[in-house]
C-alpha positions, 0 to 999 in steps of 0.5 A, a space after each residue: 469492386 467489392 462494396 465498403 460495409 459501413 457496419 464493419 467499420 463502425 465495430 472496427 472502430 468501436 473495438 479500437 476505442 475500447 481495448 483493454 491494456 493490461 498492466 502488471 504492478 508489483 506492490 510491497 507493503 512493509 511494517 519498519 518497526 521503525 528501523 530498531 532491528 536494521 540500518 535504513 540502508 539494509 532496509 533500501 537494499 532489501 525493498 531495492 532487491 524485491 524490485 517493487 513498483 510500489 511500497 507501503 510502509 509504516 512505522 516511519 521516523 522522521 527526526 526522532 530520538 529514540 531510545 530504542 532505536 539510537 542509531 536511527 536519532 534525527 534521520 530522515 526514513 523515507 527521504 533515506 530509503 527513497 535515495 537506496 531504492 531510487 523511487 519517489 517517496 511521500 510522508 504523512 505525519 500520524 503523530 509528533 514523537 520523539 523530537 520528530 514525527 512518526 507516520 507512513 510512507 510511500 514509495 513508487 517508480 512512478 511519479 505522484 500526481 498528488 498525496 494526501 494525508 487523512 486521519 482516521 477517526 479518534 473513537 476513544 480520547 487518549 488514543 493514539 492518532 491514526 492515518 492514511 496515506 493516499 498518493 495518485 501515481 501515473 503510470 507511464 501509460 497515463 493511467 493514474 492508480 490510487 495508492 494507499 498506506 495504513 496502520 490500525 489501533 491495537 484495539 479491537 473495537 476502534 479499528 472497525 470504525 476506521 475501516 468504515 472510514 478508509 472504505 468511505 474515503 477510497 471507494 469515492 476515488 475515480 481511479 483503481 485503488 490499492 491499499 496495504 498496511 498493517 490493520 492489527 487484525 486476523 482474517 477473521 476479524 470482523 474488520 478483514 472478514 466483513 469490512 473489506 468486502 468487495 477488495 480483491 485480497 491478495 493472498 491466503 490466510 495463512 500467509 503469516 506476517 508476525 512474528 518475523 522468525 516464526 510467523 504465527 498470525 497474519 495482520 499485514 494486508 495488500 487489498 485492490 479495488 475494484 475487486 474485478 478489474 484486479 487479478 492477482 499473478 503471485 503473491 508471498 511473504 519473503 523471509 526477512 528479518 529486518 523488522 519485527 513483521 515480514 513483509 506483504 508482495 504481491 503481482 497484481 495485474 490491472 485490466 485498464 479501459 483504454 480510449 483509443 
């Protein structure tokens, strides 16, 4: 009779309780141009064509009058593209405008456990409100995956400071992080180059996102934190020209911890 080995079994069980599962999240960020160039239903087809776990969107109306976008006066964006693409969807408010409100989105196949709105800090008076979106979503595995939304100032000096703040608010989340939006800044801005050291960047910088016709400059971003726990499988810019940006996908793949 062959003796039992205590120690075997102890790392048997030690393996066990920390295996890794690998879980892969297809992740869109998308700049509407607050629907002037395309119906809330050709933009639901297309984000529903791309199949993403997760969406980022900004420039989002909600029941304004725009002159320039009239056939988009008192709808309801991401109630609308929530409906064409069958995902859960949140809102956060940046500023009032038009009779209604202009802001950020967020999609998911996955449910939110909570979302948050955050505003970035006004460093010059007069300008324009900015935010963050955060939304926490369970995948169906149980882990729970911070999600975030963002559009920076115009200028150059401000979005520093905002991206300071962003690193400040997400970087104290206990989950995995993802953040994507448009940050109004080249690669080599000192904002990207400097500011989102230790994200996991999810494509090169010559994966142009404006203009949509011809891409000349890259300011639309999908980030990951912690850099090592993420990979990335695929990325692209797919061709559209339903808003003024292409969009931002990427395949990341998440390495989670799991006590068995």
């Amino acid at each position: 009779m062959k003796r039992f080995c205590f120690l075997c079994f102890v790392c048997l069980l030690s393996v066990a309780a920390f295996s890794q599962e690998k879980v892969q999240l297809k992740v869109m960020t998308y700049n509407l141009r607050f629907g002037e160039l395309a119906s809330l239903q050709e933009l639901g087809e297309f984000i529903k064509q791309e199949n993403p776990d997760i969406v980022m969107l900004q420039e989002v109306d909600v029941n304004t009058r725009r002159e320039r976008a009239p056939k988009q006066n008192g709808k309801h964006f991401i109630a609308e593209l929530g409906f064409y693409t069958g995902m859960f969807s949140a809102y956060g408010k940046s500023i009032p405008y038009k009779g209604g409100y202009y802001g950020l989105g967020l999609l998911s196949k996955y449910p939110f456990v909570s979302t948050e709105r955050v505003l970035l800090p006004m460093v010059e008076e007069g300008r324009e409100q900015r935010s963050l979106l955060v939304g926490r979503v369970e995948l169906d595995n149980g882990e729970v995956v911070t999600v975030a939304s963002t559009h920076l100032d115009l200028k150059a000096s401000i979005r520093p400071v905002q991206v300071k703040y962003i690193n400040k608010v997400l970087k104290k989340e206990k989950n995995p992080v993802l953040l994507a939006g448009d940050f109004n800044a080249r690669p080599d801005a000192p904002e990207i180059a400097e500011g989102m050291k230790g994200w996991k960047h999810s494509m090169s910088d010559d994966a142009y996102t404006i203009p949509a016709k011809e891409p000349k400059s890259k300011i639309d971003y999908i980030f990951s934190y912690p850099e090592a726990a993420w990979q990335v499988v695929d990325a692209e810019v797919p061709v559209s020209y339903l808003s003024d940006h292409r969009p931002v996908v990427a395949v990341l793949e998440l390495n989670v911890q799991l006590d068995k």
